[in-house]
Every structure is written in structure tokens, then in C-alpha cells.
SEKEVO-196153 format. One record per atom (N, C-alpha, C, O): atom name; z negated, y negated, x negated; residue number from 1; residue in three letters. Coordinates in steps of 0.2 Angstrom, whole numbers, plus 5000, padded with zeros to 4 digits. Each point is the difference from the previous one (the first is absolute). Layout:
SEKEVO-196153
<zaza CA, <Z, Y, X>, NUM, ALA>
...
This chain:
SEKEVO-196153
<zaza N, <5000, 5006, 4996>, 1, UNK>
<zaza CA, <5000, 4994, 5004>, 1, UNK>
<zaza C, <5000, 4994, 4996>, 1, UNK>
<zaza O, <5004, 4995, 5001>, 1, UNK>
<zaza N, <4993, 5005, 4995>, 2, UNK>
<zaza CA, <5000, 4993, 4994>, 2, UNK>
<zaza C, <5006, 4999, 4996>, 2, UNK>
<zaza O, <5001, 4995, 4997>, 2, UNK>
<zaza N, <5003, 5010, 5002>, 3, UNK>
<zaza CA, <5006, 4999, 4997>, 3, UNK>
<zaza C, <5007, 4998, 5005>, 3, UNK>
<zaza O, <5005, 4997, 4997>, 3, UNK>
<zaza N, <4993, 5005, 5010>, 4, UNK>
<zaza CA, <5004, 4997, 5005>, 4, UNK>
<zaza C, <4998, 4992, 5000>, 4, UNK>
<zaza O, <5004, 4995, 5001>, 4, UNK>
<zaza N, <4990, 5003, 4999>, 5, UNK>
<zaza CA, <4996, 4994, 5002>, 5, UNK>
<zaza C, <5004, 4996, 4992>, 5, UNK>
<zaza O, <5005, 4996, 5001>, 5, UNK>
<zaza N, <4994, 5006, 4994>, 6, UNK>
<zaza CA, <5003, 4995, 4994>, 6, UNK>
<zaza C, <5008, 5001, 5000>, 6, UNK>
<zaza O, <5002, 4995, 4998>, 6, UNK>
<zaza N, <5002, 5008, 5003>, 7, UNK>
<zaza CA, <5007, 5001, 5002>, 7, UNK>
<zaza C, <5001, 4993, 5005>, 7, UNK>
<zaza O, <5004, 4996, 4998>, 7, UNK>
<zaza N, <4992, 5005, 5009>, 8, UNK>
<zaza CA, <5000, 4993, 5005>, 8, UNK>
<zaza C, <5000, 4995, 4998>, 8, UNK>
<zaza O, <5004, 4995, 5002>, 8, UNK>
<zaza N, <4992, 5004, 4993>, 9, UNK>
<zaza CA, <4994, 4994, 4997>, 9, UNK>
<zaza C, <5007, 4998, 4996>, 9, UNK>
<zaza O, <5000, 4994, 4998>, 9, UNK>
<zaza N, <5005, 5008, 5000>, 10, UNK>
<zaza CA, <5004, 5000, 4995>, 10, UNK>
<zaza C, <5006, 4997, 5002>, 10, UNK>
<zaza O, <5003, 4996, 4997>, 10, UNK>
<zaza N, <5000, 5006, 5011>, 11, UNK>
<zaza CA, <5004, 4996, 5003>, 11, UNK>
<zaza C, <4996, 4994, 5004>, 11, UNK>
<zaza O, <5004, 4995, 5001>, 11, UNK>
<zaza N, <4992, 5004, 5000>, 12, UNK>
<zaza CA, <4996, 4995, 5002>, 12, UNK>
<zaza C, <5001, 4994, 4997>, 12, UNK>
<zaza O, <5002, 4995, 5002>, 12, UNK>
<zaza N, <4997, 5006, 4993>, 13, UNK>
<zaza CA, <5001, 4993, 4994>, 13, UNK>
<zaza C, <5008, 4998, 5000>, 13, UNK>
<zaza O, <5001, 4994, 5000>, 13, UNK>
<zaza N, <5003, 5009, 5001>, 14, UNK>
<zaza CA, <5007, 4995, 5005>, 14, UNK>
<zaza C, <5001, 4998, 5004>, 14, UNK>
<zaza O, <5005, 4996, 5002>, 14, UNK>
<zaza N, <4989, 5007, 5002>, 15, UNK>
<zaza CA, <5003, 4997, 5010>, 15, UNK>
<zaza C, <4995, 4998, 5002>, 15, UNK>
<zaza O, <4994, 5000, 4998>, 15, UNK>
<zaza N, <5008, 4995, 5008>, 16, UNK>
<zaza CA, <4994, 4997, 5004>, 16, UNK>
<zaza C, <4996, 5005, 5004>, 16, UNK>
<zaza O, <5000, 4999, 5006>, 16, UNK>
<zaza N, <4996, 5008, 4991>, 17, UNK>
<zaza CA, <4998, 5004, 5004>, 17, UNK>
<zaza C, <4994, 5000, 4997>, 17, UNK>
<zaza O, <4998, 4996, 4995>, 17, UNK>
<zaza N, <4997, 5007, 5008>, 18, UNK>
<zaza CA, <4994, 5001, 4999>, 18, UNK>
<zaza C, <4998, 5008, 5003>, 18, UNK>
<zaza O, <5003, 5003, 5004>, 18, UNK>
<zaza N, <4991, 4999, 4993>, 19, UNK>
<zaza CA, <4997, 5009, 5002>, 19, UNK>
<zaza C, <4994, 4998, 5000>, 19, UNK>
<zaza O, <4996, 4997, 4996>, 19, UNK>
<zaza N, <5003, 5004, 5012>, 20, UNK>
<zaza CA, <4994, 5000, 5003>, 20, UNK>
<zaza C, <4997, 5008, 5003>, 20, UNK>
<zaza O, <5004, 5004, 5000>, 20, UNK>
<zaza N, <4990, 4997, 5002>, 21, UNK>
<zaza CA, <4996, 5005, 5000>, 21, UNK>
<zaza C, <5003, 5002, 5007>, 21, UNK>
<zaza O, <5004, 4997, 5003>, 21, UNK>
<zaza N, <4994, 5011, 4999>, 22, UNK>
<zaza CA, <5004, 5002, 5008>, 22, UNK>
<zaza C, <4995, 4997, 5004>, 22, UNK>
<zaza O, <5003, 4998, 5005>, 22, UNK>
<zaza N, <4990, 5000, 4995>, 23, UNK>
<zaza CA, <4995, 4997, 5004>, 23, UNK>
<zaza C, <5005, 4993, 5004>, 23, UNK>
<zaza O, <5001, 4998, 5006>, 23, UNK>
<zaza N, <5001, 4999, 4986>, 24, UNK>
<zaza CA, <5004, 4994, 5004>, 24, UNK>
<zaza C, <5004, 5001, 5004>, 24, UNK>
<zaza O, <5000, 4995, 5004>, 24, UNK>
<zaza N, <5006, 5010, 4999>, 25, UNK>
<zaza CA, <5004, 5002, 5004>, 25, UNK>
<zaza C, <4995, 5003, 5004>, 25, UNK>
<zaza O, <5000, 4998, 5006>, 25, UNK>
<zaza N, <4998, 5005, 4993>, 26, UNK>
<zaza CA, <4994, 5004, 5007>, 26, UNK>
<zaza C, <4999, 4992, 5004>, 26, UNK>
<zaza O, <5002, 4999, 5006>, 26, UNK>
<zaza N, <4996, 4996, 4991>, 27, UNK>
<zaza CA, <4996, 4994, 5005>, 27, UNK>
<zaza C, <5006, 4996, 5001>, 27, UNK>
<zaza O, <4998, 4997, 5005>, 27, UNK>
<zaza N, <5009, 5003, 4992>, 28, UNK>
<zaza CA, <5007, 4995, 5003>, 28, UNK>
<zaza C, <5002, 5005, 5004>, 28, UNK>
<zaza O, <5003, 4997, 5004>, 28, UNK>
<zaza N, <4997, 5010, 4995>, 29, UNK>
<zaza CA, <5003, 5002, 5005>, 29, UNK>
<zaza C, <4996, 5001, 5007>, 29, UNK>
<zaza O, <5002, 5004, 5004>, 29, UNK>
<zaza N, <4994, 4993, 4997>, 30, UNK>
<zaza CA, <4994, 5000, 5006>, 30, UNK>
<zaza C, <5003, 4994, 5005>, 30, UNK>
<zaza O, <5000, 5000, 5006>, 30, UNK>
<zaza N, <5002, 4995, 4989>, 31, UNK>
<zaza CA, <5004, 4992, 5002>, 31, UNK>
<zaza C, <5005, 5002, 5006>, 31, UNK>
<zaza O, <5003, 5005, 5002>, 31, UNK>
<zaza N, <4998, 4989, 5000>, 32, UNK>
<zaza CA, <5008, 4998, 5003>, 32, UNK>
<zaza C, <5006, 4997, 4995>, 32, UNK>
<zaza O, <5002, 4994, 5000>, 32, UNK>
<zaza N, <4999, 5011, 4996>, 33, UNK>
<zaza CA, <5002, 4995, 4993>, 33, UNK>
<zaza C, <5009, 5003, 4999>, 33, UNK>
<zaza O, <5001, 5006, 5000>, 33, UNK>
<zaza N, <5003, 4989, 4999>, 34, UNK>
<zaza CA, <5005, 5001, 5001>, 34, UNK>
<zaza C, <5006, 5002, 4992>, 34, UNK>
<zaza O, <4999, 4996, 4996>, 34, UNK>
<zaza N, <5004, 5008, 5002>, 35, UNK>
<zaza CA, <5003, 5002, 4993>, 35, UNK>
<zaza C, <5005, 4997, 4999>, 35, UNK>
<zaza O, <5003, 4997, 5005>, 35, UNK>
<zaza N, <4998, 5002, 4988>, 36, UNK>
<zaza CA, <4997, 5002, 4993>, 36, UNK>
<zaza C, <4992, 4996, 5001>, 36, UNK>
<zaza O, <4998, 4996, 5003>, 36, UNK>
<zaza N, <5000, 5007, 4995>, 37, UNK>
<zaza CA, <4992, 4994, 4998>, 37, UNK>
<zaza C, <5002, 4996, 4995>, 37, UNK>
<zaza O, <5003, 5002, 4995>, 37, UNK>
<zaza N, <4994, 4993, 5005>, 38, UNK>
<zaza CA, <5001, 4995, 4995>, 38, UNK>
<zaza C, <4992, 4996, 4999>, 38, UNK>
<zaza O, <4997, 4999, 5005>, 38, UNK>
<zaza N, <5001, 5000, 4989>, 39, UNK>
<zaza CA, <4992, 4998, 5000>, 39, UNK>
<zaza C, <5000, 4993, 4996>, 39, UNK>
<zaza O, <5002, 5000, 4995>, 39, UNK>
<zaza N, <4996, 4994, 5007>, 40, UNK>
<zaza CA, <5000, 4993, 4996>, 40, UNK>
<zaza C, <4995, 5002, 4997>, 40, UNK>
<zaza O, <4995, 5003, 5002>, 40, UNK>
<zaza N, <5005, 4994, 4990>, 41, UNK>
<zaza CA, <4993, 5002, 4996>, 41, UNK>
<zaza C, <5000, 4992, 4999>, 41, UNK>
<zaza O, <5005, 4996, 4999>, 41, UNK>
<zaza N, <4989, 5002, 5001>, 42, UNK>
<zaza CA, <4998, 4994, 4998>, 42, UNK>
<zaza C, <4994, 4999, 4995>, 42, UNK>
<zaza O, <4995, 5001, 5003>, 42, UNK>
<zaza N, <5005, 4996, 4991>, 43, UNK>
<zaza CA, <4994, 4996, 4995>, 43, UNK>
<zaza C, <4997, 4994, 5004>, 43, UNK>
<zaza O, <5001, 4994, 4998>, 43, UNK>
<zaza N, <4995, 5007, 5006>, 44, UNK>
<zaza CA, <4996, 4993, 5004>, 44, UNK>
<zaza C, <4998, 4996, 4993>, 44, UNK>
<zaza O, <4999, 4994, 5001>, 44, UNK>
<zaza N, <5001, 5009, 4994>, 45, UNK>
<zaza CA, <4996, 4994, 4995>, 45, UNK>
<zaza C, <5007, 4995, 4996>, 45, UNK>
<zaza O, <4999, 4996, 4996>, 45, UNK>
<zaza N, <5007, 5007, 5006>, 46, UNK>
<zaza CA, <5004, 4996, 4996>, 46, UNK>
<zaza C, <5007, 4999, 5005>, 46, UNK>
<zaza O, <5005, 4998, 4998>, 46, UNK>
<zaza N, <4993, 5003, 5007>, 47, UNK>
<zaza CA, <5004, 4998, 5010>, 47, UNK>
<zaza C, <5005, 5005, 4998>, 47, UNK>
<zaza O, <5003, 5001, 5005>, 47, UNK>
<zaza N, <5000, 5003, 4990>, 48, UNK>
<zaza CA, <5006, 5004, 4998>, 48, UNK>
<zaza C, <5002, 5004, 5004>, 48, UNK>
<zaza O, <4996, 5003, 5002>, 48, UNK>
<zaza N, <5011, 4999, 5000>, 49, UNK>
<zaza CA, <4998, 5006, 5005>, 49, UNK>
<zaza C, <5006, 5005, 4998>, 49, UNK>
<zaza O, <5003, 4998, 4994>, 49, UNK>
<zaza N, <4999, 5007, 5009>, 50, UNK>
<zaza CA, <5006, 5006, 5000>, 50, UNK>
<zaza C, <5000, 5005, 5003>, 50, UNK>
<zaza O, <4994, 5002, 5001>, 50, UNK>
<zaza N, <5012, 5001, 5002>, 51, UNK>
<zaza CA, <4999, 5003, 5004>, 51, UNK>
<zaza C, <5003, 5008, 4997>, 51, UNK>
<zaza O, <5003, 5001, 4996>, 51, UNK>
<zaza N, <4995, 5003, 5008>, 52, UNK>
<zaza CA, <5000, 5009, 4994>, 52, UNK>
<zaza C, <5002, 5004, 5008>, 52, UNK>
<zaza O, <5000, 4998, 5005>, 52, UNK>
<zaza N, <5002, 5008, 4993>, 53, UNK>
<zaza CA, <5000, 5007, 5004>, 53, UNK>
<zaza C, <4996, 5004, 4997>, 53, UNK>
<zaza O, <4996, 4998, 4995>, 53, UNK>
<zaza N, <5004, 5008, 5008>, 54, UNK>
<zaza CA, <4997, 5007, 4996>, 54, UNK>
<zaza C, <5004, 5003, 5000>, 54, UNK>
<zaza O, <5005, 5001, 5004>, 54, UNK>
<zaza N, <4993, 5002, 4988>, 55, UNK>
<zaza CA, <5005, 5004, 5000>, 55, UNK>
<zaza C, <4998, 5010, 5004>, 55, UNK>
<zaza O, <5003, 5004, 5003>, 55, UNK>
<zaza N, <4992, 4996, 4995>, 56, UNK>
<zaza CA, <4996, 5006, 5002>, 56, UNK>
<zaza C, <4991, 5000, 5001>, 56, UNK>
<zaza O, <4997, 4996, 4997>, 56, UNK>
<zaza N, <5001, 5007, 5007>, 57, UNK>
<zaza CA, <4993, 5001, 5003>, 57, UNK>
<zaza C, <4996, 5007, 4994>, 57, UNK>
<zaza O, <4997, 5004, 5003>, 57, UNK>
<zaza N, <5004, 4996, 4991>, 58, UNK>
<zaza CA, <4997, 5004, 4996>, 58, UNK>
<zaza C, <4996, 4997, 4996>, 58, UNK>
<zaza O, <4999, 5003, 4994>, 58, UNK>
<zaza N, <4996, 4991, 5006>, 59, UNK>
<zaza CA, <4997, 4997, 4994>, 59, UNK>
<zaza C, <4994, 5005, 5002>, 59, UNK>
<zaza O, <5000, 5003, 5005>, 59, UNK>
<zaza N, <4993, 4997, 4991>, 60, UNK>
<zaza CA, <4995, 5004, 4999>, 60, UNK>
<zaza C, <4996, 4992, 5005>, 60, UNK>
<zaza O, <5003, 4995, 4999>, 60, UNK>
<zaza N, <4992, 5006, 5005>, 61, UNK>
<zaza CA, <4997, 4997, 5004>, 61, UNK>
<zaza C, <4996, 4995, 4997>, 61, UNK>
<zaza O, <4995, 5001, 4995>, 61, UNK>
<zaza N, <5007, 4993, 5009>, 62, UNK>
<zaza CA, <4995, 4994, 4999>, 62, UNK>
<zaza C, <5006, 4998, 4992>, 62, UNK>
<zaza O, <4997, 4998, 4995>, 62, UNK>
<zaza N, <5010, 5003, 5005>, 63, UNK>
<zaza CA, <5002, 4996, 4993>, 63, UNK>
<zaza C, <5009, 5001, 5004>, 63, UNK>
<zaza O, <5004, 5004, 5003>, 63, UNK>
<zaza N, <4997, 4988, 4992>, 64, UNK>
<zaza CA, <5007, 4999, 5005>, 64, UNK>
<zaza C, <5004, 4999, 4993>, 64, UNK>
<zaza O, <4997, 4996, 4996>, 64, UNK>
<zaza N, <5008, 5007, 5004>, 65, UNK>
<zaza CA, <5006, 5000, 4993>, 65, UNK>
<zaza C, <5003, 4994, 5000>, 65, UNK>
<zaza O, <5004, 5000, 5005>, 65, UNK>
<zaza N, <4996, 4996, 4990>, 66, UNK>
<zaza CA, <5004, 4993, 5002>, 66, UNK>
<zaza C, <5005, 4998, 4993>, 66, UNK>
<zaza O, <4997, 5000, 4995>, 66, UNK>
<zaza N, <5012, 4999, 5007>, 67, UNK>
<zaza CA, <5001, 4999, 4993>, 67, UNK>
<zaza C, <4997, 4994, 4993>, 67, UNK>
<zaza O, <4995, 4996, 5000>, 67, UNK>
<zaza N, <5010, 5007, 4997>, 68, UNK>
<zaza CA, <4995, 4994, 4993>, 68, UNK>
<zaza C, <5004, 4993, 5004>, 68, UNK>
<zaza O, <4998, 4994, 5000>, 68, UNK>
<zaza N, <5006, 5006, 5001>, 69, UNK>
<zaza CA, <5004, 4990, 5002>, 69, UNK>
<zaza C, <4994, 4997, 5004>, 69, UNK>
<zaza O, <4998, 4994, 4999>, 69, UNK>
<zaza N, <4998, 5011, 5005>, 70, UNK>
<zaza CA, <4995, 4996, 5004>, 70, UNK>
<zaza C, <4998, 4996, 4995>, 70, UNK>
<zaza O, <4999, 4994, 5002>, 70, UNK>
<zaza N, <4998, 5009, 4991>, 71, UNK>
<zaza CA, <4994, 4998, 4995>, 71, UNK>
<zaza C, <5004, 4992, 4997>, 71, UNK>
<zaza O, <4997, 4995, 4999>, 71, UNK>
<zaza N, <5009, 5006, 5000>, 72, UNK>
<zaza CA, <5007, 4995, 4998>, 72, UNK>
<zaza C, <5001, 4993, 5006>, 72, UNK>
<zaza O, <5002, 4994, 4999>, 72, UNK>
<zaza N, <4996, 5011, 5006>, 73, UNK>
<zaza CA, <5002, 4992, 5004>, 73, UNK>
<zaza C, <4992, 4997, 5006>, 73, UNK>
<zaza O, <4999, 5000, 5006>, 73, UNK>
<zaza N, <4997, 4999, 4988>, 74, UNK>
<zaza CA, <4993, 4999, 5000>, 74, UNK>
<zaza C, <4997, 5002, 5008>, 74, UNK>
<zaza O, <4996, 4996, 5002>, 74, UNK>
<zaza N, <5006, 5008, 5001>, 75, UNK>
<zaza CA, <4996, 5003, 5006>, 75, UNK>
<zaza C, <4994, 5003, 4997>, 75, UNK>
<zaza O, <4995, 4997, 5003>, 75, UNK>
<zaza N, <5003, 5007, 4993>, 76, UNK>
<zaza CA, <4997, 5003, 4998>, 76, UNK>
<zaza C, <4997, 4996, 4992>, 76, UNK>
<zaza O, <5003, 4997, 4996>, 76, UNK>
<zaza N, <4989, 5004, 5004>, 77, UNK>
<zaza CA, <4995, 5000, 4993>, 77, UNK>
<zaza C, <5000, 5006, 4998>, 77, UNK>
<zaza O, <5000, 5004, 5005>, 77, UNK>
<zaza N, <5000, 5000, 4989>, 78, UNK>
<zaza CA, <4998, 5003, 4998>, 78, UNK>
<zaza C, <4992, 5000, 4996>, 78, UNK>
<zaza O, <5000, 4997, 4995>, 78, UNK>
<zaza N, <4994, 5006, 5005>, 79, UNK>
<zaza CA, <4996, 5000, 4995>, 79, UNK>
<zaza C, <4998, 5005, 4996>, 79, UNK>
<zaza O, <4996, 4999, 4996>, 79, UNK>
């Protein structure tokens, strides 16, 4: 499973997608929510915004796979 997860992880870094856990599809699929899903992410501390897909529901829970441009086009602090 982990070498499927880093494979993912590995197309992720070209695309505006992201790998979130199956819990999060368990709770959007509960919704009234209409396809593709499309998610805005936002940096409230620097008003920055962008918008992503998933690519697939396999992250280990409680952790969301996000490419590296996030880190590049300051959405994201690293520490």
C-alpha cells in the first residue's frame, strides 16, 4: 500500500490534484454534491487562494497529500 501511496504522491506533483483519506469521501459522499469535486484551498493568513481535485481517496487518515507547487506558490508554511 505505501508504494502505491508514493507512486500517487509522484503524479501529484504535476497536477492540480490532491490524495485525501476514504473518511473524506465517506462524509462528501453523504452531501448533495455535484461531479468532478473541485476543493478551494485557502491561506487566511496571506488571503492566497487555489483551487485542486482529488486525485484518489487512499491517504492514511487524518493526512492529505498535497503537491510541492502548493509549497512554491505560498499557500502553504512549511516547519
Amino acid at each position: 500500500m505505501k508504494t502505491h501511496i508514493f507512486l500517487k504522491i509522484t503524479v501529484i506533483f504535476l497536477f492540480f490534484s490532491v490524495i485525501m483519506p476514504p473518511s473524506a469521501l465517506d462524509q462528501l459522499s453523504r452531501l448533495n454534491i455535484t461531479y468532478p469535486m473541485l476543493f478551494k484551498l485557502t491561506n487566511k493568513n496571506s488571503d492566497r487562494m487555489t483551487h485542486c481535485g482529488v486525485l484518489e481517496f487512499v491517504a492514511d487518515e487524518g493526512i492529505c497529500y498535497l503537491p510541492h507547487w502548493f509549497k512554491n506558490s505560498n499557500l502553504l508554511v512549511y516547519s
